[in-house]
MARVEXKOL-779986 format. One record per residue: y, x, z of N, C-alpha, C in turn; residue in one letter. Coordinates in steps of 0.001 Angstrom, whole numbers, plus 500000, padded with zeros to 6 digits. Layout:
// residues N
YXZYXZYXZA ...
END
This chain:
// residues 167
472244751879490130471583752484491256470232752991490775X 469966754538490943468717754838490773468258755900491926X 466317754510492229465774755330492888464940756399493033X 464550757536493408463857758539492761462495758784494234X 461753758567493731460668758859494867460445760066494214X 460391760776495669459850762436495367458685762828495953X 458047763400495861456557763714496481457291764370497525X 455947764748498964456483764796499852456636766231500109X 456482767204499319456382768906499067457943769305499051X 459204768126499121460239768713499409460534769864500185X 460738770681500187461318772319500464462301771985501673X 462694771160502960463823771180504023464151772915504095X 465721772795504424466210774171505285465542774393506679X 465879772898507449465891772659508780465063771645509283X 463857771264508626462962770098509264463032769906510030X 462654770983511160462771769852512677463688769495513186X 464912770119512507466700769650512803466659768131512382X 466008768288510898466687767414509916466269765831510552X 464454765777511097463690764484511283464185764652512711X 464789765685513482464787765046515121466070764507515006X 467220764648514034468069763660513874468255762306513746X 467117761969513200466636760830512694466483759412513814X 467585758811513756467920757251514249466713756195514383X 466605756579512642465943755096512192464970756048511496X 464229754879510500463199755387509727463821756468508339X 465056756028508350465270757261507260467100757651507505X 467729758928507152468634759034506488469701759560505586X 470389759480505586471291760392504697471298761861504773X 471137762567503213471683763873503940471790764530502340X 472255765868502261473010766272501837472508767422501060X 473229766599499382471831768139498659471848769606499309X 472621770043499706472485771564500258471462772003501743X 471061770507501552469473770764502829468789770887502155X 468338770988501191466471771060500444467169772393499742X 465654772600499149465513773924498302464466772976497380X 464532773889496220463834773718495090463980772947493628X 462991772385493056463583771441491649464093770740491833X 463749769561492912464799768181492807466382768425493094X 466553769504493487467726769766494272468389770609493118X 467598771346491890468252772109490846468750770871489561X 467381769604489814468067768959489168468711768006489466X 469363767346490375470042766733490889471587767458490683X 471540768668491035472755768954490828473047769684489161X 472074769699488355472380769767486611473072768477486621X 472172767131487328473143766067486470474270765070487458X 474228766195488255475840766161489108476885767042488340X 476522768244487793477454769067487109477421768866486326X 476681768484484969476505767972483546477231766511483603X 477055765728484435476533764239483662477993763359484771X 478281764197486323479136763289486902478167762404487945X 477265762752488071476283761544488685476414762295490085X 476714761136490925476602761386492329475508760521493068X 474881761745493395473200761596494227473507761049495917X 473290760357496123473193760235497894471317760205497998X 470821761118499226469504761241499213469764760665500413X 468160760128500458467936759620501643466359760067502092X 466415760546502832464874761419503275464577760040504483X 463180760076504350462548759010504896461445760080505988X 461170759386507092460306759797507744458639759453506770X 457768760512507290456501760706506237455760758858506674X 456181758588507596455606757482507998456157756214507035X 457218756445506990458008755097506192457035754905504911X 457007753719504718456689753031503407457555753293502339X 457307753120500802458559753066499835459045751810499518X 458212751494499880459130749595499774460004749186500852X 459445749873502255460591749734502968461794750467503039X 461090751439502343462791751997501806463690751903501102X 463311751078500117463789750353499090464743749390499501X 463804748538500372464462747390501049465365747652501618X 465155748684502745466549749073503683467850749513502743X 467461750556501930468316750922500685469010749834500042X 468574749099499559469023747713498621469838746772499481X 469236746397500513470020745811501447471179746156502299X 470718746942502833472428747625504158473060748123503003X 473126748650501387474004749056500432474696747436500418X 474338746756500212475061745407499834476049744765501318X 475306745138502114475630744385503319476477745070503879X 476443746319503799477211747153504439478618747639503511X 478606746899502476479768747341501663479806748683500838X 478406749045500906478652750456500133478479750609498402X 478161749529497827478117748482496744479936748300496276X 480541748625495446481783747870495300481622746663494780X 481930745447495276481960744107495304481984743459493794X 482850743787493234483103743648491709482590744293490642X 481197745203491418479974745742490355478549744973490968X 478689743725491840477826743001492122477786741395491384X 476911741543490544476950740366489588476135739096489922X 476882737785490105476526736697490486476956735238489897X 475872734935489374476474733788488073476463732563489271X 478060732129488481478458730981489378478377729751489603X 478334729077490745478058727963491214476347727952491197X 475563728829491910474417728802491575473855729442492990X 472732728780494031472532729081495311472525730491495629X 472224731571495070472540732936495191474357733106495545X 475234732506494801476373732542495113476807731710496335X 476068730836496649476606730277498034476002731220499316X 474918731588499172474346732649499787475594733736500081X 475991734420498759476242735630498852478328735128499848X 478471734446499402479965733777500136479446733566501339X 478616733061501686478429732572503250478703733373503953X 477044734158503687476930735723504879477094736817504113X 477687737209503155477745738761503069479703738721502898X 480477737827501635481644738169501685483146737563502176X 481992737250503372483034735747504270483895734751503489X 483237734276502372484038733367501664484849734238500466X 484701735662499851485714735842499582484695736032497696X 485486735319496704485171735758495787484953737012494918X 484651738128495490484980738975495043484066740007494372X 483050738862493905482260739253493096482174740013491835X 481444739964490643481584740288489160480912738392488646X 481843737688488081481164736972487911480314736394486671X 479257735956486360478137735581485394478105734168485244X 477690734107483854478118732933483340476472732134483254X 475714732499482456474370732100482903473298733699483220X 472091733293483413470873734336484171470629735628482869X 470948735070481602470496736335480781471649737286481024X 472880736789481181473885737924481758473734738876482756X 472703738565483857472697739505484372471850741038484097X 470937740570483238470281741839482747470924742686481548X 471614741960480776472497742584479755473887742983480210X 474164743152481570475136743348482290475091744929483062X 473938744304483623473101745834484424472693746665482837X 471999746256482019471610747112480662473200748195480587X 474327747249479881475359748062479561476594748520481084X 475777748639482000476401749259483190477825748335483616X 477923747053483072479347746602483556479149746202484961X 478000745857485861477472746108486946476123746908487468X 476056747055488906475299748219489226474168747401489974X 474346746310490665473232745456490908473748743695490828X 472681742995490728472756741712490860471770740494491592X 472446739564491972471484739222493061470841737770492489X 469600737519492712469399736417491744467539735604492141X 467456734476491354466375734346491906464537735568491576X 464025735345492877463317736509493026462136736364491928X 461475734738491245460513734532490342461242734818489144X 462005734445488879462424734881487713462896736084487472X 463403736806488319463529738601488318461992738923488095X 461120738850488765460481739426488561459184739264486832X 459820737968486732459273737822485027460247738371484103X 461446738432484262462058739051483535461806741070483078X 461848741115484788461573742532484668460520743029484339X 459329742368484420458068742840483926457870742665482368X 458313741853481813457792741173480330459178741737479393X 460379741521479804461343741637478738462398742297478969X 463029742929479925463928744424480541463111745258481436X 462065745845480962461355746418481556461781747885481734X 463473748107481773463646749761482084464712749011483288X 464327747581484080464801747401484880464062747234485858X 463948747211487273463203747282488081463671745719489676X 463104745325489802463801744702491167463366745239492411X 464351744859493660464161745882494805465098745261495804X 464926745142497299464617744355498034463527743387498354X 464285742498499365463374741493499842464063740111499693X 463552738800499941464261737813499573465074737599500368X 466312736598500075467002736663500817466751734639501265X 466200734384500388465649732767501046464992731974500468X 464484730994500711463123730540500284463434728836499597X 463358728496498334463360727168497813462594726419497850X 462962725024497551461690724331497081462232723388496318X 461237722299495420461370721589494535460432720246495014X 461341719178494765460673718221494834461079716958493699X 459586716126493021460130715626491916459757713898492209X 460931713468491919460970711884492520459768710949491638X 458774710471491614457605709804491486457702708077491254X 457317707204490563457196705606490562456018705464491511X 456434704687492654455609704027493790454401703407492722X 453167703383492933452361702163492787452362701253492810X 
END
């Protein structure tokens, strides 16, 4: 999955068509609404490369993190993710998570054996995202796969507690 923030000088056909359509804070639409570079190159590496673009135009108000979030999330939740390019090393609270509420019990994951798999997984494309804890994504991604990025929001909150000798 790649996201592309574009400055906001996008070229619309139909602006006030395009935002009075608009539901929510952002949505789908379709390279043959814009004019200009992103749209010449988007479709070089749709015709060159096979890459299929879904844009998502955001109202000028939206945040990029909340777009991110919404993006990252309703893709997973909503099934638009194929299940078996979502990587989740097993028996590990992310996987009870992801069985609970997203695939009603159903294994139908990509599954990972320990945490360095998932970045050398996403590296050689055998999956497209993975879900995992959020401190350690984010040390990973900063210090040592740094042409990887994380995106969303958490999906739940831990804690640790370490058993002590009474006085």
């Amino acid at each position: 999955m790649v996201i592309m923030e574009l400055p906001p000088f996008i070229i619309l056909k139909t602006p006030t068509a395009t935002y009075s359509e608009m539901t929510g804070n952002y949505k789908k639409i379709n390279i043959t609404e814009f004019y200009g570079f992103y749209k010449d190159v988007l479709l070089y590496l749709q015709n060159k490369m096979g890459f299929i673009p879904v844009i998502t135009l955001a109202k000028p108000t939206t945040e990029y993190n909340e777009l991110v979030e919404g993006v990252a999330n309703d893709d997973i939740k909503n099934g638009k993710i194929s299940s078996d390019r979502i990587g989740i090393v097993v028996g590990c609270a992310v996987e009870d998570y992801y069985l609970n509420s997203i695939s009603q019990r159903k294994k139908d994951y990509y599954p990972l054996k320990t945490a360095d798999e998932i970045y050398t997984t996403l590296i050689n494309g055998n999956i497209d995202v993975a879900l995992w804890n959020n401190l350690t994504i984010e040390y990973h991604t900063n210090n040592i796969y740094c042409d990887l990025m994380p995106v969303g929001v958490e999906f739940s909150h831990s804690s640790y507690q370490l058993p002590v000798k009474k006085d």
